[in-house]
C-alpha positions, 0 to 999 in steps of 0.5 A: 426420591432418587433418579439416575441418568446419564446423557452423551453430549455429543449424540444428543446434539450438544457442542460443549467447549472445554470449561465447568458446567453444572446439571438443574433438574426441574421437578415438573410437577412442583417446580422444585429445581436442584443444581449439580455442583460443577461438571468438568469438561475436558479436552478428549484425549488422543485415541490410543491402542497399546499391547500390555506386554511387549514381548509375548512368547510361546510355542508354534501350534499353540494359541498365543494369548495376549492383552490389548489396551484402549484409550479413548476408544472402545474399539481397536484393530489389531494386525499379526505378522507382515508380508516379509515373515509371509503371514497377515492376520487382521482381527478388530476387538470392541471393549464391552465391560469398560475396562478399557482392555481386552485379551485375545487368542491367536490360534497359530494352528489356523494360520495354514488354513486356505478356505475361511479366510475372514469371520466374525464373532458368530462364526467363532470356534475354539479352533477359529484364528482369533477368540476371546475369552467365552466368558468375556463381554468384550467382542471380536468383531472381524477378522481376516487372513490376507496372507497364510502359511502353507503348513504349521507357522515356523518357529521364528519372530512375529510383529503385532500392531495396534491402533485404535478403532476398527479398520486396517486403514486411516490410522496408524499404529500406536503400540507395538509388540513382538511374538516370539514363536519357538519350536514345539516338542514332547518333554514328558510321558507319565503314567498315574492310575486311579482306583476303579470307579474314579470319576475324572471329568475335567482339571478340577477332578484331576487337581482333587483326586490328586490331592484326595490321594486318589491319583497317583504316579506309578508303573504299576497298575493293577488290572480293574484300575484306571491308566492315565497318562499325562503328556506334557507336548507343546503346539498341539493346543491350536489343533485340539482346540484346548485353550477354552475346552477342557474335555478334547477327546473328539478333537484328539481321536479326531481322524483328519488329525489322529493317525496323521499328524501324531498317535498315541499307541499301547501296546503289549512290551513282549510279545511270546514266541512267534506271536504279534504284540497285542495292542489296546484300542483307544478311541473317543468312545473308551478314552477320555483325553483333558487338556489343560491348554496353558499348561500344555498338559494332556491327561489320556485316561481309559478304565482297563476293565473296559478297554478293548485289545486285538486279543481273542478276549480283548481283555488286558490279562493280568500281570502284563507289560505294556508300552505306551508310545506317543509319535509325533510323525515327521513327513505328514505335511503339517510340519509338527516335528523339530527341523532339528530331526532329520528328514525320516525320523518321527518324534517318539516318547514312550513309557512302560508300565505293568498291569498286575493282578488285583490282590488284597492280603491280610498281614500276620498275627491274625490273632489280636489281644482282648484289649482296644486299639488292635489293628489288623493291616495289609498289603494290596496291588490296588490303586492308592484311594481305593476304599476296602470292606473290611469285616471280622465276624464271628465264628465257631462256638463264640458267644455272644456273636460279633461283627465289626467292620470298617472302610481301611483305604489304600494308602500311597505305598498300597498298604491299608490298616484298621483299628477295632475295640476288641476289649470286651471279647473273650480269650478263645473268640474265633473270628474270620478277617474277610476283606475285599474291594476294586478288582481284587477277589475277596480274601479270608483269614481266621483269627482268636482273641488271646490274653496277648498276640505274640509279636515275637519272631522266630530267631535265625539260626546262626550256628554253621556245621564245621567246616570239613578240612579232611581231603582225599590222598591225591593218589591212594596207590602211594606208598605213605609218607614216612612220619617218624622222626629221629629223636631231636637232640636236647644235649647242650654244651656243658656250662662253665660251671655245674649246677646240681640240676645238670643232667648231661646225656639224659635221655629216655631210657635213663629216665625210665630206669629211675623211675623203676629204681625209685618205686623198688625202693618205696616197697622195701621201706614199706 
């Protein structure tokens, strides 16, 4: 048979000395002995602790994320700031998977916090001063807050400092490294919309219906659809807790924080005369807000069939413009904003977008030819990914009756299309294209079967009436212009020497009086 063990030396009350050693096992029973081959035993090296990188950067507000390495100990402390740069965090970790590190979070929200200023594992939160990851073995054991700020930690270097086991004192400190802290800020504001119905409970859908086609940037969104907005803004990860919570939308509607450190307002782009702009109503039970903490992305989506506004009917109507407006305030106490703004001016980012009537059309020719691979295709306001019922029943005297149908889905440019066999119908079969999905209301269009569809346009009409170049008489009590001319002159100089065609002095009258003379004398020869 096979047996495994280990033993500690040092805790079963063996003092071994550096050297080779070997293991007998003695089978009680029997009394069959069997021999290890040598066991090495070393000097135990110093006990270390180290940071894997050492510079660490990110933005103030955010959770600062960063590796801890051990050797010859499974524990270690570690310590944030000094009393110069006016905070002092201690936090002690224990490496419980053996792989001699461990990865901490540091909330640089919670360094303003003045009530809870120590904890433990148990105590832990997302929004705590320190975490580890909650699907790691490894262990905060304690931490402490000797020295806080009075609002958001400023933007600036930080020490860290390790050493090995747990305690602040006796031991000095082994590694060293530096958080480097920039100022935070808002960088985008987009909207995408998404076909009604869409599921989006965490980045994975995000990321999949992205790639489904399912999720798409624009700034139209037709109504019945879904909005989402995605927010690219730093140092906000601390407060919503968003380095291990994906779903944060308690924490963003959360009203100790909402409405007071930042807002997030949609409302109406233009209002009609004499009437105040209407705006829709976000909260934690009609707006889903996920975060992808590393990323500083936030993705706030409502459904606008749902959403309610301050109108009478606290709908959204179609075809109107709205604007988004994410602020982050400045005079709120928490210090959020850029000391590059000035004292009175919020951080503010907005976006507009259009919420359009759904409508689904069918392109002409409506007829198709009796052959297979015909397609009839259309338009639609629809969000890209919705899935249409398309049918093509038959009707009037068509015999024998049929019904087609298919599932076209919008594609990016909000077109759709299918392809039907209609080989083995007969010239003169009549059809109705009926097509609906989403939002839209449903839409008919009769169509027949012909020997070939005519996919020929009429041709433009090039030809242009003439232009009239007639104009009035400027003054029509004028007496008219004189038009006749003197006869022109065709006498020429007499050439030095005559020619028999010469006709000095020939003029009208002359000419005529030939011509008479010439016909008189035809009649008497005749």
């Amino acid at each position: 048979g096979e047996y495994d063990f280990g033993f500690d030396p040092s805790s079963s009350g063996l003092d071994l000395d550096p050297g080779n050693y070997t293991v007998l096992v003695t089978d009680d029973y029997s009394g069959v002995e069997a021999e290890s081959s040598d066991v090495t035993v070393s000097e135990a090296g110093d006990e270390a602790a180290d940071f894997a990188s050492t510079t660490v950067n990110d933005q103030r507000g955010d959770t600062v994320a960063f590796t801890v390495e051990v050797d010859n100990t499974d524990t270690a402390t570690v310590t944030f700031g000094t009393e110069s740069q006016g905070v002092v965090s201690n936090v002690s970790v224990e490496d419980n998977n053996g792989d001699d590190e461990v990865t901490l979070y540091l909330n640089t929200y919670s360094l303003w916090t003045v009530g809870e200023t120590s904890g433990e594992l148990s105590q832990s939160s997302s929004t705590s001063l320190w975490n580890v990851d909650d699907e790691s073995d490894d262990e905060v054991l304690s931490w402490d807050l000797s020295s806080n700020t009075s609002d958001l930690i400023d933007a600036g270097d930080y020490d860290l400092e390790a050493r090995p086991n747990e305690g602040v004192s006796g031991t000095d400190s082994t590694g060293i490294a530096t958080v480097v802290l920039e100022e935070r800020d808002t960088q985008e504001f987009r909207t995408w919309t998404a076909p009604e119905g869409t599921t989006i409970a965490d980045l994975e859908d995000v990321t999949e219906a992205v790639d489904n086609g399912e999720l798409t940037q624009t700034s139209d969104i037709a109504n019945g659809d879904i909005v989402v907005h995605e927010l690219q803004s730093t140092g906000l990860e601390g407060a919503l807790g968003a380095q291990q919570t994906e779903d944060v939308s308690e924490q963003f509607f959360d009203n100790s924080f909402y409405g007071s450190v930042y807002d997030l307002t949609v409302e109406q782009s233009e209002a009609g005369a004499n009437q105040d702009a209407f705006e829709v109503l976000l909260n934690e039970s009609n707006t889903t807000v996920l975060a992808d903490g590393g990323n500083d992305t936030y993705y706030v989506y409502y459904d606008t069939d749902v959403i309610n506004t301050t109108r009478s009917d606290q709908s959204i109507p179609d075809d109107e413009g709205l604007t988004a407006n994410f602020t982050v305030f400045n005079d709120n106490g928490f210090d959020f904003v850029s000391d590059d703004l000035a004292d009175d001016e919020d951080e503010e980012t907005l976006v507009d977008y259009e919420v359009t009537e759904p409508d689904v059309t069918v392109d002409e020719p409506y007829n198709v030819s009796q052959a297979g691979d015909q397609t009839i295709s259309g338009d639609t306001t629809l969000a890209p990914g919705t899935e249409l019922t398309l049918r093509v029943r038959s009707t009037g005297d068509t015999s024998p009756s049929f019904l087609k149908t298919a599932s076209p889905v919008v594609q990016s440019d909000r077109t759709w299309s299918a392809t039907f066999d209609f080989s083995s119908q007969s010239i003169g079969d009549e059809y109705d294209i009926v097509v609906n999905g989403g939002n839209a209301d449903e839409v008919s269009e009769s169509g027949e079967v012909v020997e070939a569809v005519d996919t020929t346009t009429e041709p433009v009409d090039t030809t242009t009436e003439p232009a009239d170049t007639t104009t009035e008489p400027a003054d029509a009590t004028t007496e008219p212009a004189d038009t006749t001319t003197e006869p022109a002159d065709t006498t020429t100089e007499e050439p030095a020497t005559e020619t028999p065609t010469s006709t000095p002095g020939f003029g009208v009258v002359v000419a005529l009086t030939a011509l008479i003379a010439a016909a008189l004398l035809a009649i008497r020869r005749d």
